[in-house]
Every structure is written in C-alpha cells, then in structure tokens.
PyMOL Python script that loads the backbone (N, CA, C, O; Angstrom):
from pymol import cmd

cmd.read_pdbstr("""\
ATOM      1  N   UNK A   1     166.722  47.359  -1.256  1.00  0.00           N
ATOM      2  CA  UNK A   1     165.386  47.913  -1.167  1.00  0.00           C
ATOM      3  C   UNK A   1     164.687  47.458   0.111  1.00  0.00           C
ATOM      4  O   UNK A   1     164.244  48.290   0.903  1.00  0.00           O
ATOM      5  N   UNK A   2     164.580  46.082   0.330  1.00  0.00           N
ATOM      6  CA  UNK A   2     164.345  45.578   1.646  1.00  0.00           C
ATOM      7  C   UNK A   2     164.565  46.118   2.907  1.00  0.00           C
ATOM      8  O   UNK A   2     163.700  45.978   3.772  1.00  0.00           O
ATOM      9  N   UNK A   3     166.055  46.979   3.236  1.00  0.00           N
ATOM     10  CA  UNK A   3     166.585  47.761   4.155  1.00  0.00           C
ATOM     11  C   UNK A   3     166.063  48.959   4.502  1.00  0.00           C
ATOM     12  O   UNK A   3     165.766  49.414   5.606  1.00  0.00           O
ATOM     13  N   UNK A   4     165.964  49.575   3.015  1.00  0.00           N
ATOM     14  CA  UNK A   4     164.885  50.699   3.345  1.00  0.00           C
ATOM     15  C   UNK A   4     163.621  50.563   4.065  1.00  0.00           C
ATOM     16  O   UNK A   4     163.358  51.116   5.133  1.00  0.00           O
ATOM     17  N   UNK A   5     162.729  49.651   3.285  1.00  0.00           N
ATOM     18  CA  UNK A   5     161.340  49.636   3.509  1.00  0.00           C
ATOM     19  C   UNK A   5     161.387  49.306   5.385  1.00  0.00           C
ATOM     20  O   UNK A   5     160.810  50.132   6.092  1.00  0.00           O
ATOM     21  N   UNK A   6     162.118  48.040   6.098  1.00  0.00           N
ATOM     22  CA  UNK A   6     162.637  47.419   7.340  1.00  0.00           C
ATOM     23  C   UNK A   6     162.663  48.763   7.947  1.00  0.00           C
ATOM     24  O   UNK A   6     161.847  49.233   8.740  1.00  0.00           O
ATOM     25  N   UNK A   7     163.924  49.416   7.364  1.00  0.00           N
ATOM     26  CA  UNK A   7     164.415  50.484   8.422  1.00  0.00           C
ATOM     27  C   UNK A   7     163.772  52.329   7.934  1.00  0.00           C
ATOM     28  O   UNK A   7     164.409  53.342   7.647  1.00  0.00           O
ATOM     29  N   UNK A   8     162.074  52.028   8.049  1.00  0.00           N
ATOM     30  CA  UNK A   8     161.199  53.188   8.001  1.00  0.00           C
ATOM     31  C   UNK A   8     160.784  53.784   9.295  1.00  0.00           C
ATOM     32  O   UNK A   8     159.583  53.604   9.494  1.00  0.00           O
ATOM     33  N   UNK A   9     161.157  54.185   9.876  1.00  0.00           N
ATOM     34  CA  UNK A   9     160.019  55.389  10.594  1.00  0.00           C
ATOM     35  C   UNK A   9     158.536  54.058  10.760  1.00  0.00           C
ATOM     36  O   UNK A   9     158.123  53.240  11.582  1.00  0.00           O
ATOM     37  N   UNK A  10     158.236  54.513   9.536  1.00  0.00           N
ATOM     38  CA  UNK A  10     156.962  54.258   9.346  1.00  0.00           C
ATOM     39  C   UNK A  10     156.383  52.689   9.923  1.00  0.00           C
ATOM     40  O   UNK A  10     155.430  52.297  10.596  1.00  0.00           O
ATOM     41  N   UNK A  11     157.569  52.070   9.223  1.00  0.00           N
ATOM     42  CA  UNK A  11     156.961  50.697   9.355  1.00  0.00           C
ATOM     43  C   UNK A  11     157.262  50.444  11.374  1.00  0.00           C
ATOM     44  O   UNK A  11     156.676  49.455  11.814  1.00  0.00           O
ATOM     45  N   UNK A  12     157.790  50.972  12.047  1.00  0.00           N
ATOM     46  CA  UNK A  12     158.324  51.043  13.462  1.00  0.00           C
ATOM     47  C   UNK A  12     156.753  51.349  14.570  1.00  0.00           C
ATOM     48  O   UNK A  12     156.183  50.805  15.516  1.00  0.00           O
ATOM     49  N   UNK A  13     156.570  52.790  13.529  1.00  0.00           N
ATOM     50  CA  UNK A  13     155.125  53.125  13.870  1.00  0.00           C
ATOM     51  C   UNK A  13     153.864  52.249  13.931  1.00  0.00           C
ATOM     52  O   UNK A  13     153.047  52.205  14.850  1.00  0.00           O
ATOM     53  N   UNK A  14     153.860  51.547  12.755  1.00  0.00           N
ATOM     54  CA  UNK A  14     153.115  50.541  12.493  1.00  0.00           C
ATOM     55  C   UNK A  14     153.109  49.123  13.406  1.00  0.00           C
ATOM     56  O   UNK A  14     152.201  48.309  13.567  1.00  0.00           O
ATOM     57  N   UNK A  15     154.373  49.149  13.897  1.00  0.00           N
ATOM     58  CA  UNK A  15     154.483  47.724  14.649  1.00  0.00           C
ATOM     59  C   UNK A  15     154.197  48.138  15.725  1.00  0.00           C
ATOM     60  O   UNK A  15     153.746  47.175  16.344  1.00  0.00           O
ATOM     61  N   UNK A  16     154.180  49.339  16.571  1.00  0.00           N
ATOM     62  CA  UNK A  16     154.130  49.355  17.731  1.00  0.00           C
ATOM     63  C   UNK A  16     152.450  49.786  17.783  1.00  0.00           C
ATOM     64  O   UNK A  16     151.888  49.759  18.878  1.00  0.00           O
ATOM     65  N   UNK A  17     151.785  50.130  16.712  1.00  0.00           N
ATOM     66  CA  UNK A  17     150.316  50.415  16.426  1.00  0.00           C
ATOM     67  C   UNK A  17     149.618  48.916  17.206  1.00  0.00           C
ATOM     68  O   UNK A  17     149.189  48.671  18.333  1.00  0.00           O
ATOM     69  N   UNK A  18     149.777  48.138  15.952  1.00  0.00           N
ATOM     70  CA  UNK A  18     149.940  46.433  16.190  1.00  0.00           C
ATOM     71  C   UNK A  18     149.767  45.891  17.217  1.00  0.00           C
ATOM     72  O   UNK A  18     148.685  45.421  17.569  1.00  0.00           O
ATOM     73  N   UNK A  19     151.089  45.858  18.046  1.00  0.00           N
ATOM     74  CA  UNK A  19     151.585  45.724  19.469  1.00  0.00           C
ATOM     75  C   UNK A  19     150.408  46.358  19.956  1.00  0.00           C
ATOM     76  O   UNK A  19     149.474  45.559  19.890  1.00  0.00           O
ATOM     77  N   UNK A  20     150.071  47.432  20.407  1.00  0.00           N
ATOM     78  CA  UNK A  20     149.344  48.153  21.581  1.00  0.00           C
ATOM     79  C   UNK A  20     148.023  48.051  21.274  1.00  0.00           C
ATOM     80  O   UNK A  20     147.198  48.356  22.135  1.00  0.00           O
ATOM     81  N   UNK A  21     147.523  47.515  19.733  1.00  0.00           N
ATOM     82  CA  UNK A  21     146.140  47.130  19.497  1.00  0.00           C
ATOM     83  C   UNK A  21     145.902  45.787  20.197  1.00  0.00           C
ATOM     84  O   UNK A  21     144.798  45.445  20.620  1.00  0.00           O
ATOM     85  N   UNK A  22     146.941  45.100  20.282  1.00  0.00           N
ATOM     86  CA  UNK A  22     146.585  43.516  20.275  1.00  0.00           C
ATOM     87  C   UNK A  22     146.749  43.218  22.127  1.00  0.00           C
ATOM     88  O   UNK A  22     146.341  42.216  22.714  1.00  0.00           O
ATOM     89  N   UNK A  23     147.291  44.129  22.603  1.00  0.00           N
ATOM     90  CA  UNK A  23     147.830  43.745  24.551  1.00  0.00           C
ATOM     91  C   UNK A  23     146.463  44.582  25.134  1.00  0.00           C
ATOM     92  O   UNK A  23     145.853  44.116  26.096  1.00  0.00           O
ATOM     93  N   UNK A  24     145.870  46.304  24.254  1.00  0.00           N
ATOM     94  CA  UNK A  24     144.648  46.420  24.438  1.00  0.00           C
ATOM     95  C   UNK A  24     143.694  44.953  24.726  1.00  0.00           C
ATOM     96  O   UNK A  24     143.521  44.284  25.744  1.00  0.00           O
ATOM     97  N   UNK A  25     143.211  44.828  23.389  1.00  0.00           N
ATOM     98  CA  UNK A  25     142.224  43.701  23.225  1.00  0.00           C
ATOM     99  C   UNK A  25     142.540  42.425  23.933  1.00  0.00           C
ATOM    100  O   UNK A  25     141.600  41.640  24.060  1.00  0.00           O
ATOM    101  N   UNK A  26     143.984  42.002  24.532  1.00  0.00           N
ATOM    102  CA  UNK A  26     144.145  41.243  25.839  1.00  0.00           C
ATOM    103  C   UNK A  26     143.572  41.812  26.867  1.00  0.00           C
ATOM    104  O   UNK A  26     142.563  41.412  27.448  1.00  0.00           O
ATOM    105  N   UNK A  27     144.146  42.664  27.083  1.00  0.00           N
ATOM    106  CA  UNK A  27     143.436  43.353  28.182  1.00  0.00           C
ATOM    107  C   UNK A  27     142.205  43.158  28.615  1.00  0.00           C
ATOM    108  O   UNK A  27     141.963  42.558  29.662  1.00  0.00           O
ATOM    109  N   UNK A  28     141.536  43.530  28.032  1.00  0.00           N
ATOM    110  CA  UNK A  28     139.809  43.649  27.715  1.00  0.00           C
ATOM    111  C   UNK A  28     139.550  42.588  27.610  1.00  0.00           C
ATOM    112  O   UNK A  28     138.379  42.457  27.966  1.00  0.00           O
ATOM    113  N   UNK A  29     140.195  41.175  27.149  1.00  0.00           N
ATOM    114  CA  UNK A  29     139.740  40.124  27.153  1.00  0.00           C
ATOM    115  C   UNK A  29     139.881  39.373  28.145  1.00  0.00           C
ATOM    116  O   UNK A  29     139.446  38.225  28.053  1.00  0.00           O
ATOM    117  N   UNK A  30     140.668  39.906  29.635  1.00  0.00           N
ATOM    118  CA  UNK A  30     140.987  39.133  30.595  1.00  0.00           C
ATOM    119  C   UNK A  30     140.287  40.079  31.260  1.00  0.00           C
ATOM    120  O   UNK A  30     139.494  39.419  31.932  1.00  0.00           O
ATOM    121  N   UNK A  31     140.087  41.287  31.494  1.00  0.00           N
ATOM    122  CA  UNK A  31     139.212  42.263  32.439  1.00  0.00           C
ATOM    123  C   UNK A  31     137.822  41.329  32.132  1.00  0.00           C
ATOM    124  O   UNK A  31     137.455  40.835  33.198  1.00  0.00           O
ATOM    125  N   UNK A  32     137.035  40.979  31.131  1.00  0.00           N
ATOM    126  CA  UNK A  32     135.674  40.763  31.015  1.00  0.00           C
ATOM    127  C   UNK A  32     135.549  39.010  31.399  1.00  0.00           C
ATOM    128  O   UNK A  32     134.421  38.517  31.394  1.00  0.00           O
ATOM    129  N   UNK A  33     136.559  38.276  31.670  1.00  0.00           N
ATOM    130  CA  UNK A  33     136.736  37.067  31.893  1.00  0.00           C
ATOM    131  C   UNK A  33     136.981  36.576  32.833  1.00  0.00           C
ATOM    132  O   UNK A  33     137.352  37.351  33.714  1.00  0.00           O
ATOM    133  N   UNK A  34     136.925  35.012  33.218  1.00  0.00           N
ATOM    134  CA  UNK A  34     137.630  34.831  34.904  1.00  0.00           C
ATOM    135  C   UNK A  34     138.998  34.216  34.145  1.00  0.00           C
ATOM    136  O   UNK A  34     139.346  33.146  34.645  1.00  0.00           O
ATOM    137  N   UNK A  35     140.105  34.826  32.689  1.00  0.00           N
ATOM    138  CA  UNK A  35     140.973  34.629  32.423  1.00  0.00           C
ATOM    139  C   UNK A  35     141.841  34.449  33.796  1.00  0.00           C
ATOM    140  O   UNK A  35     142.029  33.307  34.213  1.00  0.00           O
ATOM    141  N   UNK A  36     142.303  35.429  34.409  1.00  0.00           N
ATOM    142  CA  UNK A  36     143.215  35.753  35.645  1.00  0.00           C
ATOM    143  C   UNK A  36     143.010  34.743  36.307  1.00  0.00           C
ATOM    144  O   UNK A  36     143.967  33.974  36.390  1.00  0.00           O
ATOM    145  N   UNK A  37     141.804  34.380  36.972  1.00  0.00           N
ATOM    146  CA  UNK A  37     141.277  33.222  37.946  1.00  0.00           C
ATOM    147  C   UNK A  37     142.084  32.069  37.615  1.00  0.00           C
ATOM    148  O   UNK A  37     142.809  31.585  38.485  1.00  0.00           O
ATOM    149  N   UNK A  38     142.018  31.368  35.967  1.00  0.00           N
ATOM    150  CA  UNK A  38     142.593  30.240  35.556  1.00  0.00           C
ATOM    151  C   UNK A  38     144.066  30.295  35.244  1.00  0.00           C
ATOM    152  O   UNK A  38     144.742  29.266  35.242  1.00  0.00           O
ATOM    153  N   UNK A  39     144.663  31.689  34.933  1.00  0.00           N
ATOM    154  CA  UNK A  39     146.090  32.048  35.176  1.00  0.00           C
ATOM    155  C   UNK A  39     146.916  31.259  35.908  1.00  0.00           C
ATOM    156  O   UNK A  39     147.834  30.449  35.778  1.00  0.00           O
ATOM    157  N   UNK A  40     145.676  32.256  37.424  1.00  0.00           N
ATOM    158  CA  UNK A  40     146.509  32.091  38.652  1.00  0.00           C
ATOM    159  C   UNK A  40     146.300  30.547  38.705  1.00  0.00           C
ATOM    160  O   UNK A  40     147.237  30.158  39.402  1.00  0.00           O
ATOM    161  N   UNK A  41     145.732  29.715  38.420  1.00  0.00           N
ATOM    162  CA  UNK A  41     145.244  28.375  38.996  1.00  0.00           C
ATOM    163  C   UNK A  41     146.244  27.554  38.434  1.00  0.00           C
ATOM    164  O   UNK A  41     146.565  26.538  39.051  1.00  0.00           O
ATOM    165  N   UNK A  42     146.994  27.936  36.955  1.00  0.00           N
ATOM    166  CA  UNK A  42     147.908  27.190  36.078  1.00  0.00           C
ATOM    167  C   UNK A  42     149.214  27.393  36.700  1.00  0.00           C
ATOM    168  O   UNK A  42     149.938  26.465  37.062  1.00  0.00           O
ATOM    169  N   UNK A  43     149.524  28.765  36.825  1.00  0.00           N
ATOM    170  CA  UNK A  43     150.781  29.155  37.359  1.00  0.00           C
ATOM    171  C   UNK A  43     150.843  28.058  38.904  1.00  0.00           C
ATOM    172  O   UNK A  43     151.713  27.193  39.014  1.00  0.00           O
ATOM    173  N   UNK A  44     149.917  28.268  39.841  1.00  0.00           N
ATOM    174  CA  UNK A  44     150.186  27.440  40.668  1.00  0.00           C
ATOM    175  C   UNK A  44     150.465  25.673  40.667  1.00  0.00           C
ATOM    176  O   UNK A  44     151.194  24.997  41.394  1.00  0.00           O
ATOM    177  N   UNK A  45     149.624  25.304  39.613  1.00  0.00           N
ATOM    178  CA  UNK A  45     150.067  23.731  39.378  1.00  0.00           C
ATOM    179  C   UNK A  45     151.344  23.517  38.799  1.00  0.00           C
ATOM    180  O   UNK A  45     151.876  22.408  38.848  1.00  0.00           O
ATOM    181  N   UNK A  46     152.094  24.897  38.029  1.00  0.00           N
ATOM    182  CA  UNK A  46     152.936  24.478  37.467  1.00  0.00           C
ATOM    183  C   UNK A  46     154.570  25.035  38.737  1.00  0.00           C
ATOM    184  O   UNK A  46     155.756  24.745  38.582  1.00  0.00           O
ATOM    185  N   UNK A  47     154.049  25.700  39.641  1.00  0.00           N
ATOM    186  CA  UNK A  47     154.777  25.928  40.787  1.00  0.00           C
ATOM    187  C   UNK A  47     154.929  24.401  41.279  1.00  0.00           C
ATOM    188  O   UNK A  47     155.929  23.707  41.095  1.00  0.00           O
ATOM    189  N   UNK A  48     153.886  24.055  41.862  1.00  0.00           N
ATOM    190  CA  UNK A  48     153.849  22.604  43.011  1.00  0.00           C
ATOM    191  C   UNK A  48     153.992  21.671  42.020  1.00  0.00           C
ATOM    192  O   UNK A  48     154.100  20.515  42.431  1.00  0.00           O
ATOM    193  N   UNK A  49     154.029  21.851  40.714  1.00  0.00           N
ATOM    194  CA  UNK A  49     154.851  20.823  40.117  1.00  0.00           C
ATOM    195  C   UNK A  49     156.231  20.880  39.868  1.00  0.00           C
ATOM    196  O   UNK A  49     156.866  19.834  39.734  1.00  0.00           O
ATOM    197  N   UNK A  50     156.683  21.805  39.803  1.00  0.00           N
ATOM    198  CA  UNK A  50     157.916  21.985  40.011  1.00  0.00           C
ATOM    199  C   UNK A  50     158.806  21.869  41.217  1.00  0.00           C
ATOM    200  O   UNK A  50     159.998  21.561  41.225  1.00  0.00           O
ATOM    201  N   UNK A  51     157.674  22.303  42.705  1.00  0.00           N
ATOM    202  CA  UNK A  51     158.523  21.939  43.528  1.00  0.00           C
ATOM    203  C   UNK A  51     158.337  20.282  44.139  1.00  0.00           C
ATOM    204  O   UNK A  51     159.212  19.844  44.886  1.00  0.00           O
ATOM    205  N   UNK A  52     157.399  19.603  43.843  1.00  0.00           N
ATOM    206  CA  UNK A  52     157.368  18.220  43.864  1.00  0.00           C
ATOM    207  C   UNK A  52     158.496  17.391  43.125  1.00  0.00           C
ATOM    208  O   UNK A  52     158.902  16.275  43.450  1.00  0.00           O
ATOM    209  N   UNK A  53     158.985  18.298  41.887  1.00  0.00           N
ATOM    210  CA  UNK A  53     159.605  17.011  41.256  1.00  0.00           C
ATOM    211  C   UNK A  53     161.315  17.865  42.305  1.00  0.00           C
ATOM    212  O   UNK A  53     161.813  17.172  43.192  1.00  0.00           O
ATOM    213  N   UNK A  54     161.828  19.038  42.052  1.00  0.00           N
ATOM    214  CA  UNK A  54     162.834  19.154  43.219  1.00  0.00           C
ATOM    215  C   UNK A  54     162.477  17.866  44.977  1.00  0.00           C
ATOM    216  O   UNK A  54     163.440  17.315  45.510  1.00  0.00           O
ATOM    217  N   UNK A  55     161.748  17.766  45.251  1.00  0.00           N
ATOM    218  CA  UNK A  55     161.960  17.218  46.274  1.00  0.00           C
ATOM    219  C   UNK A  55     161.654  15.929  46.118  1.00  0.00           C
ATOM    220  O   UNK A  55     161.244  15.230  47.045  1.00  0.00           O
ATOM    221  N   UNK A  56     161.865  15.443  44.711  1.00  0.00           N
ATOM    222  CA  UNK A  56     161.340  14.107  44.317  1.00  0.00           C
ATOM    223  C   UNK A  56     160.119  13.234  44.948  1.00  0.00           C
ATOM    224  O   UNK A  56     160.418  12.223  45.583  1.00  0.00           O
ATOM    225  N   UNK A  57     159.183  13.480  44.841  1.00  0.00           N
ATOM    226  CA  UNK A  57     157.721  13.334  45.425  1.00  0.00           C
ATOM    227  C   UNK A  57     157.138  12.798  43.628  1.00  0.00           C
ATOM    228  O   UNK A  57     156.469  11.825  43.282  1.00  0.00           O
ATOM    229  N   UNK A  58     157.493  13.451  43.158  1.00  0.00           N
ATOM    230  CA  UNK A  58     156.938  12.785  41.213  1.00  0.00           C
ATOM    231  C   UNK A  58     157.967  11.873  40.592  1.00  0.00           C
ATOM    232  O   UNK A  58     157.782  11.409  39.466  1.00  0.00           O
TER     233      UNK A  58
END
""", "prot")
cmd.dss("prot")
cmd.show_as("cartoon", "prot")
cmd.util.cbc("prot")
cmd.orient("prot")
C-alpha cells in the first residue's frame, strides 16, 4: 500500500508544489534582506580559511 501512495502522480505534484513554495519564500527573503551581503562575507572567510590552512599560515 505504501508503494502506491510513494509512487502517485499526485504525491510528486505535491512535492514539487512544496519545493517551489519554499525556494519562492527564500527568494523573497534574501531579495528584501542584506542576506546575500552576509553570504558573500561567509563564503569568503570560509575561502581564506581554507586557503590559509593549504599554505599552513593556521
């Protein structure tokens, strides 16, 4: 019974409903924010931390 309900159409529909409600409302939550700003600011510490510990400096 499990297989059925898993392998619906329906329930496929439903997940990808889900999905595209929830990357929307990301969306919108990083457009109205300086989200991106602190992104970019993390991604970079975690760059120059990475290339500090390659050139053993940490």
């Amino acid at each position: 019974m499990w297989e059925t309900i898993t392998s619906s159409p329906l329930i496929d529909i439903l997940d990808i409903l889900i999905v595209a409600a929830l990357l929307y409302r990301l969306i919108v939550f990083i457009k109205d924010t300086r989200v991106i700003q602190m992104f970019l600011g993390l991604v970079l510490l975690l760059v120059l931390g990475t290339v500090a510990s390659w050139v053993k400096m940490i």
